[in-house]
N, C-alpha and C positions, 0 to 999 in steps of 0.2 A: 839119817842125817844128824842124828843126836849122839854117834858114837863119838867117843874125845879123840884129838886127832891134833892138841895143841901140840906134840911135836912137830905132828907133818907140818901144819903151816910153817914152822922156822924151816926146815928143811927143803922149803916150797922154795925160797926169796932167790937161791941161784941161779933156779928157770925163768924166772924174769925179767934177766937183763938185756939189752943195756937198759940204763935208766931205771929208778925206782919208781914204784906204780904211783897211780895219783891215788891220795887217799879218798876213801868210802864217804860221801854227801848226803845228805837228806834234804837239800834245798832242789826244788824243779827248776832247769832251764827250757823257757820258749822256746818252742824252734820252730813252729807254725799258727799264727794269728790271721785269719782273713777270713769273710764272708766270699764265701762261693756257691754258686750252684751245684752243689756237687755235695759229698759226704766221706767221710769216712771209711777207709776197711781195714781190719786187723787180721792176715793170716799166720800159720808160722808149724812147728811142726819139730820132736825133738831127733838129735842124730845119735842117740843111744838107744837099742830094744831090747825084749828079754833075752835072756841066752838061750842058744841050744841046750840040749843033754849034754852035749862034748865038753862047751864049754863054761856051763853049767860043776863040770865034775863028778865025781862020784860020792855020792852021798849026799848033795846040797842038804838044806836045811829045809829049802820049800823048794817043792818042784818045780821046773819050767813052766808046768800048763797052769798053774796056779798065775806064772806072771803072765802066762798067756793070755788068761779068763781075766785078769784085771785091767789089760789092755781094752778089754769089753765091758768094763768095769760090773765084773761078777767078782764076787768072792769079799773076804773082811778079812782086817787085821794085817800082821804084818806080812803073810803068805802075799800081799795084795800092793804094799808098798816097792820103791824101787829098793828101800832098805834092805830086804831082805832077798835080794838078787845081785848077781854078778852081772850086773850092765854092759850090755855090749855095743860095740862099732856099726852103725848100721853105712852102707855105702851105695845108694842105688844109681849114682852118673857112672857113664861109662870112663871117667877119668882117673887111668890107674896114679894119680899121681896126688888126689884125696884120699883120705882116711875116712872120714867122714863123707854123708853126704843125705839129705831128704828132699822131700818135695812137697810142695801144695800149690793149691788150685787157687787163681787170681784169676778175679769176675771183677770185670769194672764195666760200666756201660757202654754196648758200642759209641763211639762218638767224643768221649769224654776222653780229656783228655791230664795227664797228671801235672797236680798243682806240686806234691809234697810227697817225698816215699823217702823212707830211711829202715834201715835195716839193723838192726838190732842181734845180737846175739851173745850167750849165758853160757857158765858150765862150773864145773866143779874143779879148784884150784887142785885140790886134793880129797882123797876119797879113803875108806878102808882097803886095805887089800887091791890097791888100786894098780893097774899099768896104763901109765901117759902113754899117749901119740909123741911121733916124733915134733919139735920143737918147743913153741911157747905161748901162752894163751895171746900174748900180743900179735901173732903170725895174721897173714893175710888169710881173707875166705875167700873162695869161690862164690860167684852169686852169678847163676847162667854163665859159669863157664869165665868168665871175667874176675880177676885178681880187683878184692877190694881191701882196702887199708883201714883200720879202723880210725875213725875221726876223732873219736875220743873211746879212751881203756881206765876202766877203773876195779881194780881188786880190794877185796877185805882187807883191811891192818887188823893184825892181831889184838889191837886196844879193846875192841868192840864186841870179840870174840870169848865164849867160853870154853872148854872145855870137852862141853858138847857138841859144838858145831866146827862144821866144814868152812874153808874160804871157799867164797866166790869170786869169779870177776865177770864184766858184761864191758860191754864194747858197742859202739854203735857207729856208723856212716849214714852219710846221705850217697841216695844212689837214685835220687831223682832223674836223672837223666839216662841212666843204664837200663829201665821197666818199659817192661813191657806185659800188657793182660795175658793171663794163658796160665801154663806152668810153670811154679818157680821153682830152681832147684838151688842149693844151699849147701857147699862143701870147703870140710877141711874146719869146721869148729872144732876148737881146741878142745877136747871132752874123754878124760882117763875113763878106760875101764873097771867097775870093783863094783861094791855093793855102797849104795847113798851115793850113786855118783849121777849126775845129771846133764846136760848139754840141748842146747838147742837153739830154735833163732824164729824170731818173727819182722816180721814187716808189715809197716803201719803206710797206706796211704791214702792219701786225699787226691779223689778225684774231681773234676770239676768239668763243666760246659761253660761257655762263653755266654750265653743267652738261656734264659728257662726252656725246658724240654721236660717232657711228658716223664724222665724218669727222673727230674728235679723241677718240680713244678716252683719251688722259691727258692731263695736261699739259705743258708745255713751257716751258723759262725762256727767254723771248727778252729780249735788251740792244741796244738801237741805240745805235750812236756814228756821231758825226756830228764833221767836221774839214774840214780843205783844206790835206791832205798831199801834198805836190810834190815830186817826187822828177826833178830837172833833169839833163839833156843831162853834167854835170860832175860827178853826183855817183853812183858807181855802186851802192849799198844807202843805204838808210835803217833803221833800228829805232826804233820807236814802241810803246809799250808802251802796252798797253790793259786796263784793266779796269771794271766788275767780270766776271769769267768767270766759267763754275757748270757745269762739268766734271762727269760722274757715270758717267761709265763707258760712254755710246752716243754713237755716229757720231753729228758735228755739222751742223750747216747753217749753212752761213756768205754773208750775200747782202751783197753790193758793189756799191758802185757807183763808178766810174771815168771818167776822159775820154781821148781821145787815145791810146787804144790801138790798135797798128796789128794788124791778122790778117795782113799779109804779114813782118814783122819778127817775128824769136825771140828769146828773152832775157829776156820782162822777167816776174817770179816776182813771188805774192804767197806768203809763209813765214810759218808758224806755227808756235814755239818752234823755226827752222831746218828744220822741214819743209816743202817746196813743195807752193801747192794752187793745183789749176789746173793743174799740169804745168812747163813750160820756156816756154808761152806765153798769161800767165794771164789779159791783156785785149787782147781781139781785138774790141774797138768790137761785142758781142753784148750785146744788151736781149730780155728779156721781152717778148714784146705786141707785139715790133716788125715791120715788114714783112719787110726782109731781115734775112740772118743775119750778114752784115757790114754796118754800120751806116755804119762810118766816122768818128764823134763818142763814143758812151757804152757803158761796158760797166752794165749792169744787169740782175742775175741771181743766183741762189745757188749753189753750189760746197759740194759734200761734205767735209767734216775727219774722218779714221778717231780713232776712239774712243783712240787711243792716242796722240794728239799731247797732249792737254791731260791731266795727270794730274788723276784724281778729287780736286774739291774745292780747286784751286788756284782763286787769287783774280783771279790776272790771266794776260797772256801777253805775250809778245813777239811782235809783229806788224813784220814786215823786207817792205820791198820793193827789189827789186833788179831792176835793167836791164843791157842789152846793146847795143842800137840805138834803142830806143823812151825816148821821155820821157814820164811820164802822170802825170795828176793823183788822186787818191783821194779821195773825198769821205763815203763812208759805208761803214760796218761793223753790220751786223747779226746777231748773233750766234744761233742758236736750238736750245739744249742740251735733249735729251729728258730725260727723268723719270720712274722709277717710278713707278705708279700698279698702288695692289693694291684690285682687285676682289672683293667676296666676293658669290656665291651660296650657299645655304641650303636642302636639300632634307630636308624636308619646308616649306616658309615657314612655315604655320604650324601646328607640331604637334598633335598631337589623341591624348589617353592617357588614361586612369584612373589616380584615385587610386593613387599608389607604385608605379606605373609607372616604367620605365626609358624614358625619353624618350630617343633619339637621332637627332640630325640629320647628315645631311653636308655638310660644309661646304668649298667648291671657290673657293680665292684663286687669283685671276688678278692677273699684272703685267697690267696693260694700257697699257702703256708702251713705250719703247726702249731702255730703259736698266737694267740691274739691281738687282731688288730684293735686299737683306741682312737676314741675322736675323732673317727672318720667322717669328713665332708665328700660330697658329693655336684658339683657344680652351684657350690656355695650353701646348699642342703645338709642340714646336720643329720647325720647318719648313728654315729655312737659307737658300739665295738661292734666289731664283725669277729665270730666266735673262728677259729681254724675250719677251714675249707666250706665255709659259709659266703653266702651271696647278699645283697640287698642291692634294692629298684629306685631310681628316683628320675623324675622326667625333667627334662632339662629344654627350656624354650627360650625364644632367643624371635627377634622381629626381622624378616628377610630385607637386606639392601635393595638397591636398585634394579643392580649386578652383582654379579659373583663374588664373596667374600669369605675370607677364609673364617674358622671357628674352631673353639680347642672344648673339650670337658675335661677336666679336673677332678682327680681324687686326690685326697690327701688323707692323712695320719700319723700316728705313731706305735713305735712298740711299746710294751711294759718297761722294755727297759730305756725307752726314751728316741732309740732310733728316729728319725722322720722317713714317713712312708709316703711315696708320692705313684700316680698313674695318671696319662693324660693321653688322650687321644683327638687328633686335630683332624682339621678336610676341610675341604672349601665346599660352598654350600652352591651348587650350581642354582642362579636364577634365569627360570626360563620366562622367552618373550614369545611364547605362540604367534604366529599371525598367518592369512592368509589374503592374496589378491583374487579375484575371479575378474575374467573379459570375456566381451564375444565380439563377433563381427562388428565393422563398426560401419559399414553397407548396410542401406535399410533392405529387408526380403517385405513382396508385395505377396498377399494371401485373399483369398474370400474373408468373409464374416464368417465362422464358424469353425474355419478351416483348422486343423493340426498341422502346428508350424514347427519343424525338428531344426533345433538348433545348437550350436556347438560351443561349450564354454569353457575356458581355459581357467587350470587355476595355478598359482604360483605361489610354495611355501616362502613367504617373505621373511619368517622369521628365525630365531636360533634353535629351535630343535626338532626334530622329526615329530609330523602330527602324525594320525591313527583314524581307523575307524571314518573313511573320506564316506559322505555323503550327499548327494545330489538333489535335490527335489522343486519341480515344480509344478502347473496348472493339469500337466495329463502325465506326470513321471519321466524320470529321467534313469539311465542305464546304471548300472552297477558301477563304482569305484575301486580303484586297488585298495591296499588295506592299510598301507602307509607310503611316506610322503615325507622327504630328507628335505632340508635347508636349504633352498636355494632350487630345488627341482619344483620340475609340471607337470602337470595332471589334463587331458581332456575330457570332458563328457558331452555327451547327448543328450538334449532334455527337449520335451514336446509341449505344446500349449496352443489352444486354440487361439486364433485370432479374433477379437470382438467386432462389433458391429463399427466401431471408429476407428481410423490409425492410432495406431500411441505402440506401447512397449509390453515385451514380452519377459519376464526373469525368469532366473533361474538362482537358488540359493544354495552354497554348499557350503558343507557345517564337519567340522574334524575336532578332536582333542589331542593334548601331548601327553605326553605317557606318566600324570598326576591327574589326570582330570581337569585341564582348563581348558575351555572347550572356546572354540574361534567359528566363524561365520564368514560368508563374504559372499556379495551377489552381483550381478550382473545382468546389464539386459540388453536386448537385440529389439531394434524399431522395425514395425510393423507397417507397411502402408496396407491398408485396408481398399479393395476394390470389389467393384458391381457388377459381371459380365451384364450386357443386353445386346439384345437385338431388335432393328427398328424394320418395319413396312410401309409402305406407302404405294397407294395407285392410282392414276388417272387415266381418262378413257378420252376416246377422240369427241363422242357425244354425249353430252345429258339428255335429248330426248330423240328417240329414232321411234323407225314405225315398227311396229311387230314382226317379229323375225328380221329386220336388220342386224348385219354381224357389225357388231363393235371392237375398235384395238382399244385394248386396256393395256395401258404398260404398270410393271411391278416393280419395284427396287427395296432390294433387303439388304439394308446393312449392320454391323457389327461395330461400334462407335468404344467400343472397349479397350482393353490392355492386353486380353487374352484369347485365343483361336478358341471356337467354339465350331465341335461337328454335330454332324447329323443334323445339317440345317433341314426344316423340312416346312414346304409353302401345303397346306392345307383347307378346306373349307370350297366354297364356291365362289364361284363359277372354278366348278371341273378345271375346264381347259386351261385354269391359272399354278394348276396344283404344279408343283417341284419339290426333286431335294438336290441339295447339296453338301457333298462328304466333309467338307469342312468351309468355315468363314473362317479364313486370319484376321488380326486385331486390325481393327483401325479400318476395312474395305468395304465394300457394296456390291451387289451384282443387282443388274437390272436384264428385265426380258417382256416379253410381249406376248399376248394371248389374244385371240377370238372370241369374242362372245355373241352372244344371241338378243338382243331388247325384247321385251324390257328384263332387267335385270335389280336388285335389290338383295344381295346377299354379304358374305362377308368370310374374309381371307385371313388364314391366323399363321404366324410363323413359332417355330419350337424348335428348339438345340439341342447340346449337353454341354456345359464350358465350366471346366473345373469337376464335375461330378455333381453340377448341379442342375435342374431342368429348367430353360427363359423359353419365354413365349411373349409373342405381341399379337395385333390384329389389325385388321383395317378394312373398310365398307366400300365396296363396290354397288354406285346405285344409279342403274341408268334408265329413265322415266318414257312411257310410251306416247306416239303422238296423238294417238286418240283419247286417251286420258284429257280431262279438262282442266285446265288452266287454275290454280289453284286465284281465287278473287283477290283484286290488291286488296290489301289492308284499308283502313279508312285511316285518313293522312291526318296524323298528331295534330292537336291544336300547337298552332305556331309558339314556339316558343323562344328567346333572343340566344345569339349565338349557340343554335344548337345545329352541332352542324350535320350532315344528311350521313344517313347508315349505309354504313360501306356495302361495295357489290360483292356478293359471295362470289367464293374463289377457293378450290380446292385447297386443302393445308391441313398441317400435320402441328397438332395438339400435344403438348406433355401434360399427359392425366395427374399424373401422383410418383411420387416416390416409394416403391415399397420396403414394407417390413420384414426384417428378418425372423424366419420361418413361418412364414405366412401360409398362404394358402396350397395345399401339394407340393409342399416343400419345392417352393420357386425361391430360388436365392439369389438375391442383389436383382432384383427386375426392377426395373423401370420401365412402365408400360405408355406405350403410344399408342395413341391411338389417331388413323388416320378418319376423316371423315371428309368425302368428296359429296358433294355437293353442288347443284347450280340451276341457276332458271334457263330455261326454252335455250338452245342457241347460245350458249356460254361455253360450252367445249367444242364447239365450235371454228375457235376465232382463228 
């Protein structure tokens, strides 16, 4: 590249027409500023390679496999440069109507879609020993087969040039809307054949997603600048200041694109604000996408800047290139500065409380960035920086409404470079009203004292959310419950309890929670009337006193004065001849019968049931007196005393003894004992 060749550039100026070129700039134009989710990619790839043997010649000076092994970057020296090779036409589309042509591989994330792509492409105006392609480096290129126009063309002026060096020119378009991911192919750059002769092309673009995605967790501010920065054989640094820059405190990404950098020559530095990046040999002719890793035409690719070259929030920078052996040209700059991005999660999302409840949520801000977040709050909690891809916790509580209300948490901060960083996640705080009704019959049921009364209770979610876990309970249990219970629906159960010794009420209580733990109740009760099966006896006979061996009628009457049938009535005891049973007494009847007996008599007759499952009995005295028996002596007659008046004549009748006790004696239930006693002087059953 160092060979003199100041005649060829005059001799260059006729292939350029029409119009004269734009002159050589070392000022950057913007031509992409925006934060996006999305990044940067530089590929590109050159369309000259080494020569065969053929056309190589005979004799070269360094053999083909030398340019071959440098393609692989083996070997040193000038065996190793494109200088010391006859550069040839590489062509690999099938369009015989290129000269030119390569290809590389474009990886953008599924999904993503492009914000910014411009196509770029380099070569050598003039060369040693050189043979041009048919027309002129301003001519259109194929990009996928599509005629592209360059948008802007700029070649060397001879002012800037020495001696030793070659023109360039470089050309660039937007072709943002003609990309697509995959492979790209690149034909018809303008690029002579000879030895120091170079050609190629990259494409820079910025891809982006609408919303953050797993393969852009935040955003990122990318700037492309675009020039045709020449930095000649005569001139050892340059500085060109570039902005706008947007520093924030993370490692940068910086994608380039270059020509005529050699990989066997050291010295030539790309410097940011004086710091080298890239090393001592910052283009070594390496592309993206491209086949080999020494190229020999374009460097296109991105290169790491540590976080401390550019201070947070500076606007621009000084961008220095400087050389040692190598001459090259600069054509693009793509800058792509990370960016906090605070994430907020929200646990519980969304709350669920009662009335004047203490709602608290936790709330977990993520940077999900590369760069540091500052003075981050957190639902008015001071948090402070959150380092790149770091988290911090803070609980966020808040007093539940009546009703339902809505509720936001809040992050907030900033970048280093001043950015405002915000996350907010909002919900309405559901406030639940548990409630529950319970009923049962509203007909009183009649039972023994003791008895197990099965009764049936309804219950009815009265309020706004489904209860859980239904449960029943009363005096002797109640049946199992379903397991949940919607708003507005019922439930039956079964529940049992003995009946006590007096009417009154029997409940049942059932008890639920809603799906936080407020736990609801509700009871209900069913009236009891409480009843005493018995059964009564009574007898009287035609005579109180006969002679021995006189048959006597005795009549019996047993009744049932109750609410409920009672079997197995059964007449017992003496006189024999009085004995009965009967299969059942219904409520409320009597039977009466008549029997023979013998005088004298003095025994006694008992009657016994089953009613309800419980055993009643009574009894009653049959007592008929002989006539030869003596006369029991009157009494000796009261001393008189005033209005007292004379003692009634006995007369057979029927007594209520007592009331009995529950579970008294033989487990007699609800008895009420009678007890009949007949009785009479001489000739009183008689009448």
């Amino acid at each position: 590249m160092r060979v003199p060749i100041l005649i060829a550039v005059v001799l260059l100026v006729p292939l350029l027409t029409p119009g004269p070129p734009v002159a050589a700039a070392e000022v950057w134009r913007t031509q992409f500023d925006e934060a996006v989710y999305g990044d940067v990619t530089v590929v590109g790839n050159s369309v000259l390679t080494c020569p065969t043997p053929e056309q190589a010649g005979p004799d070269p000076k360094y053999s083909p496999k030398s340019c071959v092994d440098a393609l692989h970057r083996k070997g040193h020296g000038p065996s190793a440069l494109n200088n010391g090779h006859r550069m040839s036409w590489t062509d690999v589309d099938d369009d015989p109507a290129t000269v030119t042509s390569s290809s590389a591989q474009l990886a953008i994330p599924a999904g993503a879609t492009v914000a910014y792509a411009k196509l770029g492409w380099a070569g050598s105006a003039t060369c040693r020993d050189d043979v041009p392609p048919p027309g002129t480096p301003r001519d259109p290129v194929t990009f996928n087969g599509t005629r592209v126009s360059p948008g802007r063309f700029v070649i060397d002026g001879p002012d800037g040039l020495s001696h030793t060096d070659n023109a360039f020119y470089s050309a660039e378009a937007d072709v943002t809307r003609a990309l697509t991911s995959g492979t790209v192919t690149v034909g018809n750059v303008w690029a002579p054949q000879g030895f120091d002769c170079f050609g190629g092309w990259s494409l820079t673009v910025v891809w982006k997603f609408a919303n953050a995605t797993a393969a852009a967790p935040a955003k990122r501010h990318v700037a492309v600048h675009g020039g045709h920065v020449r930095l000649p054989t005569g001139k050892p640094v340059l500085h060109t200041p570039i902005a706008p820059t947007h520093p924030t405190g993370g490692d940068i990404r910086v994608g380039v694109t270059a020509y005529e950098g050699d990989w066997a020559t050291d010295g030539d530095q790309m410097l940011v604000n004086g710091t080298a990046v890239g090393g001592r040999n910052a283009f070594v002719s390496s592309a993206q996408g491209a086949a080999y890793p020494n190229n020999m035409s374009v460097d296109a690719r991105t290169v790491t800047v540590d976080a401390s070259v550019l201070k947070p929030g500076t606007k621009s920078a000084d961008l220095a290139f400087r050389r040692d052996e190598d001459a090259f040209l600069v054509q693009s700059i793509a800058w792509s500065f990370p960016l906090p991005e605070l994430t907020l999660t929200v646990d519980p999302a969304t709350p669920v409380a009662h009335p004047k409840d203490t709602v608290a949520q936790t709330a977990t801000v993520t940077n999900a960035g590369d760069a540091p977040a500052t003075g981050v709050t957190v639902c008015g909690q001071q948090v402070g920086t959150i380092a790149p891809r770091a988290t911090a916790t803070r609980t966020c509580s808040s007093t539940a409404a009546d009703d339902d209300y809505p509720t936001t948490v809040a992050a907030s901060g900033t970048s280093l470079a001043g950015d405002p960083l915000a996350a907010q996640r909002s919900s309405t705080v559901d406030v639940l009203h548990p409630a529950l009704r319970a009923t049962t019959a509203t007909e009183p049921v009649t039972a023994l004292p003791g008895q197990a009364v099965k009764f049936t209770t309804t219950v009815t979610n009265t309020g706004d959310t489904p209860l859980y876990g239904l449960a029943a309970r009363a005096a002797a249990g109640c049946d199992p419950m379903q397991g949940q219970l919607d708003p507005g629906a019922t439930s039956k159960v079964d529940c049992t309890a003995p009946a006590g010794d007096e009417s009154g009420a029997l409940t049942a209580t059932v008890s639920a929670a809603d799906r936080i733990g407020g736990k609801v109740e509700a009871s209900a009760s069913v009236r009891v009337e409480v009843i005493y099966p018995r059964l009564t006896i009574s007898a009287v006979w035609s005579k109180d006193r006969a002679r021995d061996g006189e048959v006597v009628t005795v009549t019996v009457t047993v009744g049932n004065p109750s609410g409920l049938p009672i079997e197995n009535v059964q007449v017992n005891g003496e006189p024999a001849a009085c004995r009965r049973t009967f299969a059942v007494l219904p409520p409320r009847s009597r039977v009466t019968y008549t029997c023979q007996v013998t005088a004298p008599m003095n025994s006694r007759l008992t009657v016994s049931g089953a009613g309800a499952g419980g055993a009643i009995g009574e009894s009653a005295v049959v007592r008929i007196e002989s006539l030869s028996a003596p006369l029991p002596p009157d009494p000796e007659p009261p001393a008189p005393a005033p209005d007292v008046p004379a003692p009634p004549r006995p007369v057979a009748h029927v007594q209520q003894v007592s009331k009995p006790a529950v579970g008294g004696v033989a487990a007699i239930i609800g008895m009420i004992g009678m007890v009949v006693v007949a009785s009479a002087l001489s000739g009183l059953g008689r009448r």
